[in-house]
N, C-alpha and C positions, 0 to 999 in steps of 0.2 A: 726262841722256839726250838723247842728238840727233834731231830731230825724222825721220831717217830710218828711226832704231832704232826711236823710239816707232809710225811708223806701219808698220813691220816686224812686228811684235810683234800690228798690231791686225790685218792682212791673214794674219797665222799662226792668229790665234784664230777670223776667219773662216772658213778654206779649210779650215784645218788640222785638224789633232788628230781625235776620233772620228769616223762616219757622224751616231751621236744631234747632236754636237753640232752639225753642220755642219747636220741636220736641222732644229733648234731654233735656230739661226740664221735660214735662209731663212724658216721661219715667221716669228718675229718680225717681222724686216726686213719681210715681204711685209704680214704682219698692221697693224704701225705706217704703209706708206704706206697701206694702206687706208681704217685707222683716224682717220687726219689728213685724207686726204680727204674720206670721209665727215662728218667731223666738222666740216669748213669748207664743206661744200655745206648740213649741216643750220645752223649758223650762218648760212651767205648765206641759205638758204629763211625764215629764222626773222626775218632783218631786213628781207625782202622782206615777205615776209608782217604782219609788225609793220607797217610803215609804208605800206602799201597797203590795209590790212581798217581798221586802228585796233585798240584794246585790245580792244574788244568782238567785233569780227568774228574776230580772232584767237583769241579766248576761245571762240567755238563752233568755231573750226577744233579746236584743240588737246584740247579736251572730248569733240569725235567721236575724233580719233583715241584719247585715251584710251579711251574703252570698244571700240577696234577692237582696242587690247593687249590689253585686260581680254578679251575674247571668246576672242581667237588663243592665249589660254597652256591656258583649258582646250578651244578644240577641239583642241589637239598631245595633250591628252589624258598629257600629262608627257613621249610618248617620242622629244623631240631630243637631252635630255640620256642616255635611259639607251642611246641609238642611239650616238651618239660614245663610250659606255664601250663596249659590248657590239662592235660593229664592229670597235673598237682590238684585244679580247683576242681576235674571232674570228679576226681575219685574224694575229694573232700564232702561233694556235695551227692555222690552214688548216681551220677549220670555216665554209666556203663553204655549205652545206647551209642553214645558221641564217641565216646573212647573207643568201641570197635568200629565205627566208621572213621576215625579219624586214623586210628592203626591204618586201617584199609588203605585208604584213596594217598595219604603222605608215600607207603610203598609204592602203589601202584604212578603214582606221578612221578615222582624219584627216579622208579626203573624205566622210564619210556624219559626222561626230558637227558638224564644218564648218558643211554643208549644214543640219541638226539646229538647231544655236545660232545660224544667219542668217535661220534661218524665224522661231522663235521670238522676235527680236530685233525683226522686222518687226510681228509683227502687237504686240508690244508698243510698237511705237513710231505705230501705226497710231493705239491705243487712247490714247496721252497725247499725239498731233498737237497737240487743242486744249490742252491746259495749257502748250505749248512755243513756243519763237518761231517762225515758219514757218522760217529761214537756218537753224538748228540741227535741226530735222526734217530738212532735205534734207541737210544734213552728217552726219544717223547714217543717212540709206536710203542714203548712196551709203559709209559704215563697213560696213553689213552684205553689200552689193554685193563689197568687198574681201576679207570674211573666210576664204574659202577659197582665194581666191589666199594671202591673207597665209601660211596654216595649212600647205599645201602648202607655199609654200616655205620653210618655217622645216623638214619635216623633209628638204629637200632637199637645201637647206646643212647640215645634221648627219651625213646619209648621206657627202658630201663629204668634212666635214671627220677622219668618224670610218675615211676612206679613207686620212687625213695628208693629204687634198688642201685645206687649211689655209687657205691663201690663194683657191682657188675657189670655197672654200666661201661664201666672205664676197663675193667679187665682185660678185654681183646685188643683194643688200641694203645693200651699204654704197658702192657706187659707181654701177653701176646706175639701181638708183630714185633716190636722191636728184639723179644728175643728170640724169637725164630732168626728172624735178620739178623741178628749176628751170631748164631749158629749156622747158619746157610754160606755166609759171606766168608767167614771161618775155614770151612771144609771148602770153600772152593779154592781158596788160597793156600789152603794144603794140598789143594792137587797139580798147583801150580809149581811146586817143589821137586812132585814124582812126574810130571809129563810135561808137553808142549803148551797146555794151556795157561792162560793168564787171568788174571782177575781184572776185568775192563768196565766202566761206565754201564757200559749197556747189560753186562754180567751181573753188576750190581741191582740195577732196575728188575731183570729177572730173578735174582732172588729175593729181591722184593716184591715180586711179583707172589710168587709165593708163599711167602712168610703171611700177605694182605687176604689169598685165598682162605688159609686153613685158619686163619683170623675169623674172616666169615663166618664160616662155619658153624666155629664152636661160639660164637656171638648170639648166631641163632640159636644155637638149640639150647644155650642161657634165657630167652625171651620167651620161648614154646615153653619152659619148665616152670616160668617164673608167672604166666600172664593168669591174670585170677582167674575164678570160673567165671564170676559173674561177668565178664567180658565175654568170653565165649560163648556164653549162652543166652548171651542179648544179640536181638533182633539192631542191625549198624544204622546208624541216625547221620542224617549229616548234614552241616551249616556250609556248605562250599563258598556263598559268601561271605559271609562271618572269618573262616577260616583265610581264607585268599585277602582279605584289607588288613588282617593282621600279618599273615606271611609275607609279602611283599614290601615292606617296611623292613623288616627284619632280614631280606635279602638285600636291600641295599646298603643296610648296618654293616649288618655281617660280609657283605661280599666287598665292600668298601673299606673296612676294616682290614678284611684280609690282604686286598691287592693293596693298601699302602705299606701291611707288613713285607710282602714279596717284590715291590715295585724296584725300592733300591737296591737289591740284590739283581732283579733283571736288568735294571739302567746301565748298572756297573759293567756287567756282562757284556751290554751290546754301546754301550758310552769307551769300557775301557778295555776288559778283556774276560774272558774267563777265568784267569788264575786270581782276577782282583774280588769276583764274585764267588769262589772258592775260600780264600781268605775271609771275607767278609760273612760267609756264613759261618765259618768258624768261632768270630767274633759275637755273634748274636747268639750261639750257643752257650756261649758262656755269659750273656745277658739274661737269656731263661733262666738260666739256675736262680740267677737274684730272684727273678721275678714268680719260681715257682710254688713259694706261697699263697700269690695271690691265687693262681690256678688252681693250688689246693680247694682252697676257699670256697673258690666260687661255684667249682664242683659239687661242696658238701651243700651248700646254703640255698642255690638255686628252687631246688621245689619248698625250699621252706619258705624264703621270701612270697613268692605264691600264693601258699597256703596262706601265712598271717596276715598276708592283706586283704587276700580274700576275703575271712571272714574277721576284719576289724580289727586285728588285733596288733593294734600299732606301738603302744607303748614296749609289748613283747618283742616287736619285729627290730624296734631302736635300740634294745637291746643286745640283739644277736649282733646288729649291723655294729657297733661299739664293740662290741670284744674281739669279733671278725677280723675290724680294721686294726687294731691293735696288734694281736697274735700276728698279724700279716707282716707289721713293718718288724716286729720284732724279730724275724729271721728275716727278710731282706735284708736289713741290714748291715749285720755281719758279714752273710756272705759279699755285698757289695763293697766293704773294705778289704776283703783278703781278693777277690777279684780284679779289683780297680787297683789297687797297690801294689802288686804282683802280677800285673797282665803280661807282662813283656814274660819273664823265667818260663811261664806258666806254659804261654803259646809254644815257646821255642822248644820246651822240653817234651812236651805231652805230643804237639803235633808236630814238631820242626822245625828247624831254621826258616823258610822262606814263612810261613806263618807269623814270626814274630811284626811284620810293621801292622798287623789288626791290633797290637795292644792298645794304641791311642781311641781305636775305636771301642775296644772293650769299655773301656775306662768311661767312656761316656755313657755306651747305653747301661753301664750300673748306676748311675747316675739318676738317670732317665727311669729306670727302672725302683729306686727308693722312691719318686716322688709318685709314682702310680702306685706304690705299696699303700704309702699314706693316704691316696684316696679312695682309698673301699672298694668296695664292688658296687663301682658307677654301673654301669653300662648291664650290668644286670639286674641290678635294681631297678632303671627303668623298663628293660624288658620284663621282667614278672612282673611288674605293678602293671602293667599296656598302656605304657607310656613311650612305645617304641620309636614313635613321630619326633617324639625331645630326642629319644638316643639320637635319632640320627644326623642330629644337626650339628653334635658332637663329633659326632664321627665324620664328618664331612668335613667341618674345621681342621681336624685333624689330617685328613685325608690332603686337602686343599694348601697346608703347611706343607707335608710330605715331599707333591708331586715342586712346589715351586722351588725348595729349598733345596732337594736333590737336583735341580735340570742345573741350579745355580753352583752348588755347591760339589757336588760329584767331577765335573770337569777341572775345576779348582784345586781339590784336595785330596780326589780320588777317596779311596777304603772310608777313612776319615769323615770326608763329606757326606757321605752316603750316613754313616752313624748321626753326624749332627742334625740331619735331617730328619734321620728318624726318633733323635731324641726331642727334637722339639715337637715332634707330631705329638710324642706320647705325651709329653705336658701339657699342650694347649686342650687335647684329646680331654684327660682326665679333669683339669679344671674350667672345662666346660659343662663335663658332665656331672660333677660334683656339685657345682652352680644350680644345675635343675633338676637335680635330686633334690635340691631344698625347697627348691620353688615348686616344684608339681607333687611333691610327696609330704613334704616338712619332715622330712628324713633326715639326717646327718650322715651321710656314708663316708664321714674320714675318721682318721684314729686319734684326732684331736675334739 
């Protein structure tokens, strides 16, 4: 085939053939450069930050943000995800009605349960001040400072994306903040050059404090430009119970999920030290990268699973979910051999000497990370199809590995064990859920 033909052939599969397809094209494509930029600003942030704080001071940066995740998944209170299924089948079937009550009351409950979990967070953190380092106190007042921004905009970009506006949805969070934050983080480390000041933990949480403001922002007035008329000028409908047996499901998913991503990173922290939880999140940075295919993915595909199931159209949807899984492992995998084969140069050069003993742990969760490429997009497949009760039992398994294998393993192996734990979370996690995507959908969600 002549390279004219072959690139014939790829400018037909882009332009060409159906609307869906042409649709799930531009997502991807839009989703991947997001995805890659994002993901090379939180690298640059991560090696700035590594070699400017040291292990320790990084160790309180990454530990506040951990509990800023840990806060943000339950004040969403579950509904980003059931917002991008429910949005997709509204607007499919022109229930405008639903979709401006549902905009409504997700804000309106977000910003009051938000508000709720940042108060609460304060005077708890008031009352263990003294048991804590002072840098790490001002690293979780200025976490709780953020949570409502954070919370707000997580269902913003859902509302977005559950619009197809796919790629906007993602804008402020994955390009956005992070380069604000390392413009902010930047200039203050230049001023540490010409004065007395330093770039400290807490310095960092406030200029991400910042960078997460004017995020906001301009997130919103993406949403006000984008939202149709016919929303606007329907009278707001609302299913609060309907909406609340599906959100709450998906708050356990999700907020379960999340705390097993965050847990071995805290265990480490308060099991062994903060410079091992500093290390450690170094290591999982460079497990994303493998893994940010998948995230590509799931981003572009999410309202479309929705839609096709919605209205029947299954053979279509086993479609998408096959090429999906495929495209997916096909870049996992690469970068999981140059990562895993070169963890050790990698760490030591980029972030530093004392960084170099997370390679063992690199190496694993790329591992970890190929065999969840190969199984699709579990866990959103049962979410858009409202089969979120299966997720969760996934995710509990997964969770239930986590929590047993880090108390075992973390004391044992230190950095290490903390990886091996959460690499087994991710396999049981995925071929659990991969299991009952066949059974409750007859789906295939892997690349085989």
């Amino acid at each position: 085939m002549s390279m004219t033909t072959a690139a014939e052939k790829i400018r037909n599969f882009i332009v060409g053939g159906s609307a869906l397809r042409r649709h799930l094209v531009r997502a991807a494509a839009g989703s991947l450069a997001l995805s890659l930029s994002s993901k090379m600003l939180m690298l640059l942030t991560s090696v700035l930050l590594a070699r400017w704080l040291g292990a320790e001071g990084y160790g309180y940066y990454v530990s506040s943000m951990a509990v800023l995740t840990l806060l943000s998944i339950f004040a969403t209170i579950g509904f980003p995800t059931l917002v991008i299924r429910l949005f997709s089948s509204y607007r499919a079937h022109q229930k405008w009605g639903l979709m401006r009550g549902l905009l409504e009351r997700s804000n309106q409950l977000i910003l009051v349960v938000s508000i709720a979990l940042g108060g609460a967070g304060a005077v708890i953190i008031s009352a263990m001040s003294e048991n804590l380092a002072p840098s790490y106190t001002n690293c979780l007042w200025w976490a709780m400072a953020m949570l409502p921004l954070v919370a707000l905009g997580a269902i913003r970009s859902a509302l977005l994306r559950g619009l197809h506006f796919v790629v906007l949805g993602q804008l402020s969070e994955n390009l956005l903040t992070p380069g604000l934050f390392v413009l902010f983080i930047s200039a203050w480390a230049g001023l540490t050059l010409s004065s007395s000041l330093a770039l400290t933990p807490e310095a960092a949480m406030a200029s991400r404090f910042a960078a997460v403001a004017i995020s906001f922002l301009v997130g919103a007035w993406l949403l006000v430009k984008r939202l149709p008329e016919e929303i606007r000028s329907s009278e707001p409908r609302y299913e609060i119970k309907e909406w609340t047996r599906s959100a709450l499901p998906l708050l356990f998913i999700v907020g379960i999920g999340i705390i097993g991503s965050q847990v071995n990173m805290l265990m480490l922290s308060g099991l062994q030290s903060a410079e091992s939880a500093g290390i450690y999140q170094i290591a999982t940075r460079g497990g994303e990268l493998v893994a940010f295919s998948l995230v590509v993915v799931n981003m572009a595909i999410q309202p479309t699973i929705s839609k096709l199931y919605s209205l029947g159209e299954v053979k279509k949807l086993q479609r998408v979910l096959t090429i999906a899984a495929r495209g997916t492992l096909a870049l996992a995998v690469p970068l999981a051999v140059i990562m895993g084969f070169f963890a050790e140069p990698i760490l030591g050069t980029v972030f530093g000497p004392e960084f170099k003993r997370g390679a063992l742990s690199l190496t694993i969760l790329c591992v970890a990370q190929v065999i969840a490429a190969a199984s699709g997009s579990v866990g959103q497949i049962l979410y858009m199809t409202g089969h979120e009760r299966d997720a969760s039992i996934g995710v509990f398994v997964g969770f239930a590995v986590n929590i047993t294998s880090s108390l075992i393993l973390i004391p044992l192996w230190d950095i290490a064990g903390a990886a091996t734990a959460s690499a087994l979370s991710i396999v049981s996690c995925n071929l659990v859920l991969a299991f009952l995507v066949r059974k409750r959908t007859g789906l295939n969600s892997t690349a085989f």
